[in-house]
TORMI-346679 format. One line per 8 residues: number of its first residue (from 0); their letters; for each residue x, y, z of N, C-alpha, C. Coordinates in steps of 0.001 Angstrom, whole numbers, plus 500000, padded with zeros to 6 digits. Example, Ala and Ser with C-alpha at 12.3 -4.5 7.8 and 13.67 -1.06 7.14 Angstrom:
REM TORMI-346679
0) AS) 513190/494310/507800/512300/495500/507800/513200/496700/507800 ~ 512850/497750/507080/513670/498940/507140/512900/500030/507870
This chain:
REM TORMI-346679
0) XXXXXXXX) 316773/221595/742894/317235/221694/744262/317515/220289/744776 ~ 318920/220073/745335/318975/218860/746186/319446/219483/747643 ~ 319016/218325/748432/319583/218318/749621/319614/216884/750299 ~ 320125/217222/751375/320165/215315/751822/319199/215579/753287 ~ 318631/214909/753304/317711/214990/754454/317964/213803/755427 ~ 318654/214299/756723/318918/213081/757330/318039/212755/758282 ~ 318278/210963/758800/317414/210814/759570/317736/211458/761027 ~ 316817/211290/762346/316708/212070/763662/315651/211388/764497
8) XXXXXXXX) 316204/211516/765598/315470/211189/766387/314810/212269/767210 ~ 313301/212317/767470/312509/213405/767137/312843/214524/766134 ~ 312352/214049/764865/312356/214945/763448/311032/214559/763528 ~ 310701/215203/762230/309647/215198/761369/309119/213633/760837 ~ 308339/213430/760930/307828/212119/760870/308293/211880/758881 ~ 308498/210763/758719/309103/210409/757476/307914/210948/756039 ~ 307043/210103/756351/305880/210110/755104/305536/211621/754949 ~ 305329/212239/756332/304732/213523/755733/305130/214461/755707
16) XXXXXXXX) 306534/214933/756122/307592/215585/755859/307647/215267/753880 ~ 308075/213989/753384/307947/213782/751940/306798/214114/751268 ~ 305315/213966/751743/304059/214218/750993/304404/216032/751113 ~ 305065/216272/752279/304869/218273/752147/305844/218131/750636 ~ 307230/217774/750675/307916/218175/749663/307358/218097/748476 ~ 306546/216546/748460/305765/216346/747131/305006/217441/746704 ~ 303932/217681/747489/303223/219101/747401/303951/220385/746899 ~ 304994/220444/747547/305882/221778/747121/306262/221727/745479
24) XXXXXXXX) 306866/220193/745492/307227/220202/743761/306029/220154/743062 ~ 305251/219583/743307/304040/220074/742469/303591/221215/742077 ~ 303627/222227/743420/303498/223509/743006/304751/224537/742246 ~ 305645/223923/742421/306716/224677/741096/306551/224125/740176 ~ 306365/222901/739630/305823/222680/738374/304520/223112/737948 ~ 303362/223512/738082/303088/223814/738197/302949/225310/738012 ~ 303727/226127/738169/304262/227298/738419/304616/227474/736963 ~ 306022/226642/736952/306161/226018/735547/305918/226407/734306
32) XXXXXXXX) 304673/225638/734284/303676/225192/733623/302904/226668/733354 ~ 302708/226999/734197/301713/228612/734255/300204/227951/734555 ~ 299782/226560/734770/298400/226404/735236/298163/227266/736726 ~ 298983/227707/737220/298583/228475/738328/299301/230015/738846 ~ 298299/230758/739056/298811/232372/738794/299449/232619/740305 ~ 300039/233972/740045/301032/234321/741747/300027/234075/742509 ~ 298807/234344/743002/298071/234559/743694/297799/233370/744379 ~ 297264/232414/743390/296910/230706/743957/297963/230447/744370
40) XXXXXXXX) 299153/230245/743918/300149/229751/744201/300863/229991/745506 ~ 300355/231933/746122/300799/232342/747392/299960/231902/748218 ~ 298739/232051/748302/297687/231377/749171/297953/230033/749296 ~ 298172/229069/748116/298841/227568/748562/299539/227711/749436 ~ 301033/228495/749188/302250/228258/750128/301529/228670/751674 ~ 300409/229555/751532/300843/230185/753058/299649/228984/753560 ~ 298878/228592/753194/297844/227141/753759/299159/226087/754071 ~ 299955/225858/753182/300527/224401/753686/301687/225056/755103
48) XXXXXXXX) 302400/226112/755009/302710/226294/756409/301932/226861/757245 ~ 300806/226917/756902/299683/226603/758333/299672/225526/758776 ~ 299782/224551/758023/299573/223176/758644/300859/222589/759128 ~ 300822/222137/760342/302096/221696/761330/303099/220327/760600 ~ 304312/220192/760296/303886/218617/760452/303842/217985/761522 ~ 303804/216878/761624/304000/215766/762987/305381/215569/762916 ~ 305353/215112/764163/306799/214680/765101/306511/213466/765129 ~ 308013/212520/765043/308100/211345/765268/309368/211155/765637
56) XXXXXXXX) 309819/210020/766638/310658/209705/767580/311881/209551/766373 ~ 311432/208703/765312/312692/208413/763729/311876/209212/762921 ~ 312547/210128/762363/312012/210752/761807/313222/211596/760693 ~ 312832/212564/760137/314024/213376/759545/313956/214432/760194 ~ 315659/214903/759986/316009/216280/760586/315063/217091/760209 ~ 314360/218304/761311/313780/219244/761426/314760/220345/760349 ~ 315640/220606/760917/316132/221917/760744/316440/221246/758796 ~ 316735/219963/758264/317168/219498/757110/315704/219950/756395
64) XXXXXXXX) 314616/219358/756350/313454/219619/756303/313145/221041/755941 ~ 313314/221458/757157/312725/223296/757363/313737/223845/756348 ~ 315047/223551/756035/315874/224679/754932/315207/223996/753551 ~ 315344/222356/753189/314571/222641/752152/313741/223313/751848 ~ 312434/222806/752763/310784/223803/752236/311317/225017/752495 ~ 312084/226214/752989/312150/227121/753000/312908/227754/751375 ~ 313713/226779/750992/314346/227147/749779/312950/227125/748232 ~ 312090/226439/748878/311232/225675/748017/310311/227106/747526
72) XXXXXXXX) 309511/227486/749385/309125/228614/749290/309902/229987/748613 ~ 310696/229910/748640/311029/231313/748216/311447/231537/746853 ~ 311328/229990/746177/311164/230355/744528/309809/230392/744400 ~ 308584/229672/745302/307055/229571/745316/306463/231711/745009 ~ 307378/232216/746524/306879/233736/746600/307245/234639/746285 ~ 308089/234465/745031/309295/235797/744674/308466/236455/744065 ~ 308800/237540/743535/308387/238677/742789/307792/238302/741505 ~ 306218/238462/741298/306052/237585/740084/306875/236117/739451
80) XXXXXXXX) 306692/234979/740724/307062/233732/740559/306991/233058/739165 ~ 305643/232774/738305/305509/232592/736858/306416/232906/736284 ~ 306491/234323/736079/307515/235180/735246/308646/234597/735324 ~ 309148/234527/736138/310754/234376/736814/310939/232845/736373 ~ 309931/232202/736784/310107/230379/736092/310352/230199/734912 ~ 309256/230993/733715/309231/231374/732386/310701/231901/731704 ~ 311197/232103/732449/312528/232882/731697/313502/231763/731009 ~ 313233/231647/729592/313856/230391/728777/315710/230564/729134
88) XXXXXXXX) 316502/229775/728951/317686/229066/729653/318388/229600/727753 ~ 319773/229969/727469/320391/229924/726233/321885/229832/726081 ~ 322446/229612/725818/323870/229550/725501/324194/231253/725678 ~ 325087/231532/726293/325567/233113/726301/324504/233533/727093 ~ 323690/233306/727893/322674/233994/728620/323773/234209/730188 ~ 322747/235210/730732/323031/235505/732160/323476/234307/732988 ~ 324354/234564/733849/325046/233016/734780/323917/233218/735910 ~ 323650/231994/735645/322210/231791/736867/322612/232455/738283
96) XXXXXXXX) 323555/231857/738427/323888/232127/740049/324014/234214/740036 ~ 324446/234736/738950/324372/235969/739289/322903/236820/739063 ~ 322416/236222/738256/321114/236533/737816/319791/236338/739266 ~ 320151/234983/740075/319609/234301/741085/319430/234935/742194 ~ 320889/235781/742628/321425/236403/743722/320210/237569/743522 ~ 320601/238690/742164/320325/239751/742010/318812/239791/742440 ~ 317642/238993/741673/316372/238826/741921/315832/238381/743345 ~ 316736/237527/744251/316761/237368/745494/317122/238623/746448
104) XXXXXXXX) 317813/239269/746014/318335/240427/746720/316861/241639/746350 ~ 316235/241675/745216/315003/242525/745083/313991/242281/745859 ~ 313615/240823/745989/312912/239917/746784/312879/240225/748216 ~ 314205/240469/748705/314446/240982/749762/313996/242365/750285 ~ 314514/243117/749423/314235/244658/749702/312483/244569/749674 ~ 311775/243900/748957/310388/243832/748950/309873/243823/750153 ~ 310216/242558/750998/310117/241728/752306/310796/243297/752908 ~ 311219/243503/753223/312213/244726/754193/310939/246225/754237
112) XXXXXXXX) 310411/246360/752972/309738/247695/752566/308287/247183/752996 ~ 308072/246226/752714/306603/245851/753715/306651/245069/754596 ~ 307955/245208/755508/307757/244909/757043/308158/246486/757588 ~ 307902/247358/756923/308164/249086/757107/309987/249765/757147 ~ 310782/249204/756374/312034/249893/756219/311639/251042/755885 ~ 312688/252145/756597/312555/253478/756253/312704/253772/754952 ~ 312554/254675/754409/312730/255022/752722/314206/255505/752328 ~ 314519/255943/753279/316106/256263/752816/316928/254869/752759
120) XXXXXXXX) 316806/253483/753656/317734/252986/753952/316862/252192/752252 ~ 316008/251884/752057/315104/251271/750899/315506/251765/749657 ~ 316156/252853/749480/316580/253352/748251/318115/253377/747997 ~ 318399/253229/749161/320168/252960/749053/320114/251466/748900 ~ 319294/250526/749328/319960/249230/749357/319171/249012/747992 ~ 317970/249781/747360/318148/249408/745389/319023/249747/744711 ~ 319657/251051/745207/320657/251656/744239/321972/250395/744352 ~ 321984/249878/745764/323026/248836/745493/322508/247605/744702
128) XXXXXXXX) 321467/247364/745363/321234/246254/744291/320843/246094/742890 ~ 320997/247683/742122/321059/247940/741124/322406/247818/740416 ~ 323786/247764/741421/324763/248169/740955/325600/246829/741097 ~ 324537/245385/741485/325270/244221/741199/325819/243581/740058 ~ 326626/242828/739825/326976/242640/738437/326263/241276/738104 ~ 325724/241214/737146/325137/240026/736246/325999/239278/735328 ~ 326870/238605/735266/328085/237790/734156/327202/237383/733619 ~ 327712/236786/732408/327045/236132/731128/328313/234950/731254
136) XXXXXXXX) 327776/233586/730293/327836/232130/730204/328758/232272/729164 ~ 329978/231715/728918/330471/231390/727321/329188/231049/726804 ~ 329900/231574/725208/328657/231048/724338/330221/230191/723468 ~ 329469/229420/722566/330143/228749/721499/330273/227644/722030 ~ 331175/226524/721359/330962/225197/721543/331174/224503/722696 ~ 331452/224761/723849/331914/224800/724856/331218/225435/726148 ~ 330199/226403/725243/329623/227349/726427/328684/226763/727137 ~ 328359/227401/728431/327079/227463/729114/325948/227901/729090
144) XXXXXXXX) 324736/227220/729760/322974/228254/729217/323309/228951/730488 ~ 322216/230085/730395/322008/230887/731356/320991/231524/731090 ~ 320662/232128/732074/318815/233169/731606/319188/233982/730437 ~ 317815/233575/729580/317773/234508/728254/318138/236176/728558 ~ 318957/237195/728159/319081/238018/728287/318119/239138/728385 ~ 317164/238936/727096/315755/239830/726990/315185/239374/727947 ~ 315170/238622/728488/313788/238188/729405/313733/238936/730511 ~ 315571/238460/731019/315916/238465/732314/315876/239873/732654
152) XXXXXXXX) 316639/240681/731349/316791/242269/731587/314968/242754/731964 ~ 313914/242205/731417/312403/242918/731219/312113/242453/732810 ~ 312293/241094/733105/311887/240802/734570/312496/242063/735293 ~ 313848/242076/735403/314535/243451/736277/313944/244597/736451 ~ 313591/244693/735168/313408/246045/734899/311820/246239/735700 ~ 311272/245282/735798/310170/245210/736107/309653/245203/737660 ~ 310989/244241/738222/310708/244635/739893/311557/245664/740314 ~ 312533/246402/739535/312948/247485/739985/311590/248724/739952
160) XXXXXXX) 311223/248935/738449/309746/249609/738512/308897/249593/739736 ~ 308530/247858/740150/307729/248085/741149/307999/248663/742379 ~ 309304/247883/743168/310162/248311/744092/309749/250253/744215 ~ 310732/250371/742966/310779/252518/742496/309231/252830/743030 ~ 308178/251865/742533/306898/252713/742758/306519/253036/744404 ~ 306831/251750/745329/306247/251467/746274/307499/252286/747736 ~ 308605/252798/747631/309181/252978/748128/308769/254893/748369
């Protein structure tokens, strides 16, 4: 993830606006890594936005700030986060960006079904988001990586399962 974080007058104070980000990349590596399970890893995220940052007169953009850590979080709380990190990268694999969307869009319906979406509107918007398309990467000398195919298809298959159960 990049972004440009500009400076502001009343933003986020410099140092600890950066020590949050630091924190954040730590915890996707981390993640990574698999030293830390969904659970620690959600309780982290939801402790560090408990904690405010400070305001300072020079500082960085708020709203620059707030979309990073928000982008940060939501690879931190997706649907079995580990899993989803774990998914090895291959020549001829799934094109990230369609693969990205699709699991974000499950992610969603999750968030929607336990803030109480009705069950009818919850099963039409899986059946659509069942019916997104996933492209694949050239393969051969020239081609692109993209999510391993086995992986990516077992992750799917897996928050669609859950999704199917809980709806």
């Amino acid at each position: 993830m990049a972004m440009i974080l500009r400076p502001s007058a009343n933003g986020y104070e410099r140092e600890a606006a950066m020590a949050r980000i630091r924190e954040y990349h730590a915890l996707i590596l981390a993640m990574q890594r698999g030293s830390m399970s969904d659970d620690e890893i959600k309780n982290t995220v939801l402790m560090m936005k408990a904690a405010p940052l400070e305001l300072s007169c020079q500082g960085l953009s708020v709203e620059d700030v707030d979309q990073y850590l928000s982008q940060c979080e939501k690879s931190l709380l997706r649907y079995k986060a580990v899993a989803f990190s774990t998914i090895q990268m291959a020549k001829g694999g799934y094109c990230r960006e369609d693969f990205t969307a699709k699991a974000d869009a499950y992610d969603e319906l999750i968030r929607k079904i336990g803030d109480g979406a009705d069950r009818i509107s919850a099963m039409n918007e899986l059946e659509h988001i069942r019916q997104m398309p996933v492209g694949t990467e050239k393969n051969g000398l020239f081609g692109k990586k993209g999510y391993e195919k086995t992986a990516a298809d077992a992750y799917l298959a897996d928050i669609d399962r859950y999704i199917s159960g809980i709806i």
